[in-house]
C-alpha positions as CSV (number, residue, x, y, z in Angstrom):
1,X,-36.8,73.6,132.2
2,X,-33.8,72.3,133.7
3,X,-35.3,69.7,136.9
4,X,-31.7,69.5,138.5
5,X,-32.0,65.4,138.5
6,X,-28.6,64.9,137.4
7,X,-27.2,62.8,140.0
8,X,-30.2,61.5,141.2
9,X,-30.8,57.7,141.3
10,X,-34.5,56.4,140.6
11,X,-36.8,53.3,140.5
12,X,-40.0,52.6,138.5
13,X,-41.6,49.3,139.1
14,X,-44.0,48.2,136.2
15,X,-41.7,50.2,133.5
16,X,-40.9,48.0,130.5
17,X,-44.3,49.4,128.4
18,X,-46.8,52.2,129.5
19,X,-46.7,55.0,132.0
20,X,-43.9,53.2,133.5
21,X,-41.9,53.2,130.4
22,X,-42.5,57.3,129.8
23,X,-41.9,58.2,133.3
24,X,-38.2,56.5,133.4
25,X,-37.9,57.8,129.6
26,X,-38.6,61.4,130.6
27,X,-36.3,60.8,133.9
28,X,-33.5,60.0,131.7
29,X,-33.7,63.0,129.7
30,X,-33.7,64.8,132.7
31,X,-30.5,63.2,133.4
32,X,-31.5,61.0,136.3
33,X,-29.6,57.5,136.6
34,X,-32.6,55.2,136.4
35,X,-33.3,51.1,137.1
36,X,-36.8,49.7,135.6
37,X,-38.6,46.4,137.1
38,X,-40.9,43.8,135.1
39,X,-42.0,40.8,135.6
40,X,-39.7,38.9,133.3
41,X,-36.1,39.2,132.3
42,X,-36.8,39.5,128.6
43,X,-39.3,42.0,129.0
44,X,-37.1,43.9,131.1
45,X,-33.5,44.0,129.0
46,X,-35.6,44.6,125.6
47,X,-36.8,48.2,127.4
48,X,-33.4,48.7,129.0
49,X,-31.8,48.8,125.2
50,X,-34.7,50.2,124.1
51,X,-34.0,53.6,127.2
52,X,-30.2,53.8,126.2
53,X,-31.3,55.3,124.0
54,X,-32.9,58.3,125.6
55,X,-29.2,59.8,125.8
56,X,-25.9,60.0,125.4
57,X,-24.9,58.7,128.5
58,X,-28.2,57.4,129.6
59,X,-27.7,55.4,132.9
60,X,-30.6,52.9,133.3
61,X,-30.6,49.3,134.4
62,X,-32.8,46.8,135.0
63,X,-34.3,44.0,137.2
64,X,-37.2,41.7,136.8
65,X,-39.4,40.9,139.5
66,X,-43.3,39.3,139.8
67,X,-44.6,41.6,142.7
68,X,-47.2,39.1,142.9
69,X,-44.6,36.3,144.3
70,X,-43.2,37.9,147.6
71,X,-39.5,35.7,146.6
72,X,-38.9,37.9,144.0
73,X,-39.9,40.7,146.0
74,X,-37.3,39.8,148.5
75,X,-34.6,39.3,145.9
76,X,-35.5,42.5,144.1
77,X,-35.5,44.7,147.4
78,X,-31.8,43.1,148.7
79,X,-30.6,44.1,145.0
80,X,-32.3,47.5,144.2
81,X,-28.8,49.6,146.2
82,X,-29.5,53.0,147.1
83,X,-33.0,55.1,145.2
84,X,-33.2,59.1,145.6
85,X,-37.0,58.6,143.9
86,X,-39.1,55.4,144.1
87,X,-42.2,55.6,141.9
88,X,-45.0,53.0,142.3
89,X,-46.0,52.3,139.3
90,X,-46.6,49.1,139.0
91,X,-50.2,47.6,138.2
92,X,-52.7,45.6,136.9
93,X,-56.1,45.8,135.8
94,X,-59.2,44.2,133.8
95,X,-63.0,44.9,133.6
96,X,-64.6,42.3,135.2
97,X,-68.0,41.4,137.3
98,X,-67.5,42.1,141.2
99,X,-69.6,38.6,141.8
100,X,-66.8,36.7,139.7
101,X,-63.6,38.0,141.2
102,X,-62.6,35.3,143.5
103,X,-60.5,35.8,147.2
104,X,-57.5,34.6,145.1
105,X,-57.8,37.6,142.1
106,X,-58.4,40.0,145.1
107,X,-55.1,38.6,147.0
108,X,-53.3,38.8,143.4
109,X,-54.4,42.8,142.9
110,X,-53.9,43.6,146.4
111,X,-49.9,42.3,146.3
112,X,-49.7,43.5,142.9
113,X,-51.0,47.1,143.4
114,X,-50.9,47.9,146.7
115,X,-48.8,45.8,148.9
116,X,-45.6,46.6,146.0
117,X,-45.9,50.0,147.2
118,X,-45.9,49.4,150.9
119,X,-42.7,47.2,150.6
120,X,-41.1,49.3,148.6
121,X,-41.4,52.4,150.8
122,X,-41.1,50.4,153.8
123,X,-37.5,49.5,152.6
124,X,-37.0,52.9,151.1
125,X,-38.2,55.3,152.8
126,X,-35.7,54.9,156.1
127,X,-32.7,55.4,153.7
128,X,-33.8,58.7,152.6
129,X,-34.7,60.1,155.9
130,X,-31.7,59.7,157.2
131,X,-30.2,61.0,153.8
132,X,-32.7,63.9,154.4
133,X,-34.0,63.6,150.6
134,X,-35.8,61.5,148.9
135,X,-39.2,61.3,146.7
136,X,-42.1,58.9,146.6
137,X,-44.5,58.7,144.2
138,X,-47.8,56.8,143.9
139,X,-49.2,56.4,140.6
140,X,-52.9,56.2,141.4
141,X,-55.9,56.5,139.0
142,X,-59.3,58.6,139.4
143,X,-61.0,55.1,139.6
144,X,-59.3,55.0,143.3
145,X,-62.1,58.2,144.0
146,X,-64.7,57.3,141.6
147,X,-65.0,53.4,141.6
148,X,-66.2,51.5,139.0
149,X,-68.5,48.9,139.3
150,X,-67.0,46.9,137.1
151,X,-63.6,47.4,138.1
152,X,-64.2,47.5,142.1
153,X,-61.5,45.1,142.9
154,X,-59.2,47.5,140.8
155,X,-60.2,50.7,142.0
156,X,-60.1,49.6,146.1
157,X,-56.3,49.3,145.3
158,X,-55.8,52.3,143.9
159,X,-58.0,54.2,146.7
160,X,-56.0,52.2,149.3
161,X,-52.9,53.5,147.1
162,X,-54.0,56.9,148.3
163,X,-54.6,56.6,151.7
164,X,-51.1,55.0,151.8
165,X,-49.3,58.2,150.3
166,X,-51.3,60.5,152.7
167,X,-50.0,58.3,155.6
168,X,-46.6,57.9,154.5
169,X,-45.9,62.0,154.3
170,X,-46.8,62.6,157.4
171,X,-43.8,60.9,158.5
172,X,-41.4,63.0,156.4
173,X,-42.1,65.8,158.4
174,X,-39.4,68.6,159.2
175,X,-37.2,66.4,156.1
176,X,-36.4,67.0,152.4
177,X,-38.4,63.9,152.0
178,X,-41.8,64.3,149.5
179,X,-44.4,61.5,149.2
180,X,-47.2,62.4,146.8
181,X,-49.8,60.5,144.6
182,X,-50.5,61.3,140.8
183,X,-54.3,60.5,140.2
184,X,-54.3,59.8,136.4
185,X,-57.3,59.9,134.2
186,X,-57.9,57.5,131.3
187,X,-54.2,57.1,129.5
188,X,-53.7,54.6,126.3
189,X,-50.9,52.6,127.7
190,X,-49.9,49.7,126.7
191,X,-52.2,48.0,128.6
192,X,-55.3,49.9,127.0
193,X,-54.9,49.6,123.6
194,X,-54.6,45.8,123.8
195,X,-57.8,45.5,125.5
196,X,-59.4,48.2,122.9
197,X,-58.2,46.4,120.0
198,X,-59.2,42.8,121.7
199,X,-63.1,44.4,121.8
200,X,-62.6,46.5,118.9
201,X,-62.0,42.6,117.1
202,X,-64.8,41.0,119.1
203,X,-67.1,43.8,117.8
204,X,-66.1,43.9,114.5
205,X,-64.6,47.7,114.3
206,X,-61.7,49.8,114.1
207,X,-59.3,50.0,117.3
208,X,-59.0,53.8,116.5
209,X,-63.0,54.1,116.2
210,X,-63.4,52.7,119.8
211,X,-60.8,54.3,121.0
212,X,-62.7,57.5,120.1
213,X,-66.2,56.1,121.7
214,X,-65.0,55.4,124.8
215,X,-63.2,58.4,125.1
216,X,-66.4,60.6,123.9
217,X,-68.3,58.3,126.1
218,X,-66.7,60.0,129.2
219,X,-69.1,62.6,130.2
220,X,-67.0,64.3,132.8
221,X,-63.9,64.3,130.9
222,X,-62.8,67.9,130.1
223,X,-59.9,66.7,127.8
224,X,-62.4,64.7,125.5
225,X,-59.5,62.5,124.8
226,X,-57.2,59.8,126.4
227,X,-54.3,61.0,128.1
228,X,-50.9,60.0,126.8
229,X,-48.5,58.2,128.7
230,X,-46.1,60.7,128.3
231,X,-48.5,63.6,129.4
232,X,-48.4,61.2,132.8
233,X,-44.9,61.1,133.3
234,X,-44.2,65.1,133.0
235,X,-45.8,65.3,136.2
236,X,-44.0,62.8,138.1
237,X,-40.2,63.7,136.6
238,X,-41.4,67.3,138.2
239,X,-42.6,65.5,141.9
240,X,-39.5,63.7,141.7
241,X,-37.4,66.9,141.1
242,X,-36.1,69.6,144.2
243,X,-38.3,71.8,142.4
244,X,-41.3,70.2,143.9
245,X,-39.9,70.7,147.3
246,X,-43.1,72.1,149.0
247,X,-45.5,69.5,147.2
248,X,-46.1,66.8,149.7
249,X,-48.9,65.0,150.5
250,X,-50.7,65.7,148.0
251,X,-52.7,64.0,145.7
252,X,-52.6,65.4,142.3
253,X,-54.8,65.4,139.4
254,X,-53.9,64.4,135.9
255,X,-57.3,63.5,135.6
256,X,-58.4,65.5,131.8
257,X,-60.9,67.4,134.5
258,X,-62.7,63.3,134.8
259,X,-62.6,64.0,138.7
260,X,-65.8,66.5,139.5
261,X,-65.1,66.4,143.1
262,X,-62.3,69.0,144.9
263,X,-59.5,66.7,146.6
């Protein structure tokens, strides 16, 4: 299917590995223009070289930003140019005690997850209303409705990710202007696999073993499986397209069936 981005001009922050990485992959293919953000400059040219190679043609740049270090923030907003489709990608997590996450971890996932969303759109989102097109996509998680308890600080930011999309849309109203939240179940990113394989060490067993207890551990998932990265980005190179012109303000599930509750 043909998701008439040619032309179109996107941003992914968080894209040199992971979801990140697929969704600007896939946008490429779908012949969207496309700049990537990470946190160092290394990180960020190797995935550039490695996303020329999507296409013949392939336009994709790069610029590397901490969203953790409001500077570079600053210096990455006054360089970013015109975007047609923002995606809010960017993240960080880890499995940790609520008790031990201190006010400065909090502050650090807050920035991070959150507030690189809310800067973004804030400097975004004006350009494409008075364009009268645009598209805004959160990539949230299902532990932003289900919270775990050992990941509280992590899932409060996602949760706070979707009250911000649900905000943000109802300003597009009357425009060609979409703001919309993808609520991902459990994907092996990048991310994932090195914290399976760092307990997978600890424990003494197979990376691929654990991989398959944790994902049979999952009592509500209906996909039995992790979800792939790429499985992920299909459904944000569609919200990004004018295809999805009558999607907004939605949140929407790409979950494995993990969710139980109706959104």
């Amino acid at each position: 299917m043909d998701l008439d981005l040619a032309g179109k001009r996107a941003f992914v922050s968080g894209a040199t590995q992971g979801i990140g990485f697929a969704i600007a992959e896939t946008l490429l293919v779908e012949g969207a223009a496309v700049v990537i953000n990470g946190r160092t400059a290394d990180r960020v040219e190797a995935a550039v070289e490695r996303l020329r190679g999507t296409r013949a043609g392939a336009e994709v740049d790069g610029i590397a930003a901490d969203f953790a270090e409001p500077d570079e923030v600053r210096r990455l907003l006054a360089s970013l140019g015109e975007v047609d489709v923002l995606v809010n990608n960017v993240g960080i997590f880890e499995v940790k005690p609520f008790g031990e996450v201190s006010d400065a971890e909090w502050k650090r996932y807050v920035d991070v997850n959150l507030m690189s969303g809310v800067r973004l759109s804030r400097h975004l989102l004006p350009q494409m209303l008075a364009r009268g097109w645009g598209r805004i996509i959160f990539i949230s998680s299902e532990s932003g409705v289900n919270v775990p308890g050992d990941m509280t600080h992590y899932g409060t930011t996602k949760a706070g990710m979707l009250a911000l999309g649900n905000g943000l849309a109802k300003l597009t109203r009357g425009t060609g202007v979409t703001v919309n939240t993808i609520l991902g179940g459990p994907t092996y990113s990048d991310g994932v696999a090195q914290t399976v394989a760092e307990i997978s060490h600890a424990q003494g067993t197979s990376p691929d073993q654990l991989k398959g207890a944790i994902a049979a551990g999952h009592q509500t998932s209906l996909l039995q499986r992790f979800i792939e990265p790429r499985e992920i980005a299909h459904l944000a190179a569609y919200l990004a397209s004018p295809l999805a012109s009558a999607t907004n303000g939605a949140a929407v599930r790409a979950d494995g069936g993990a969710l139980t509750a109706i959104l």
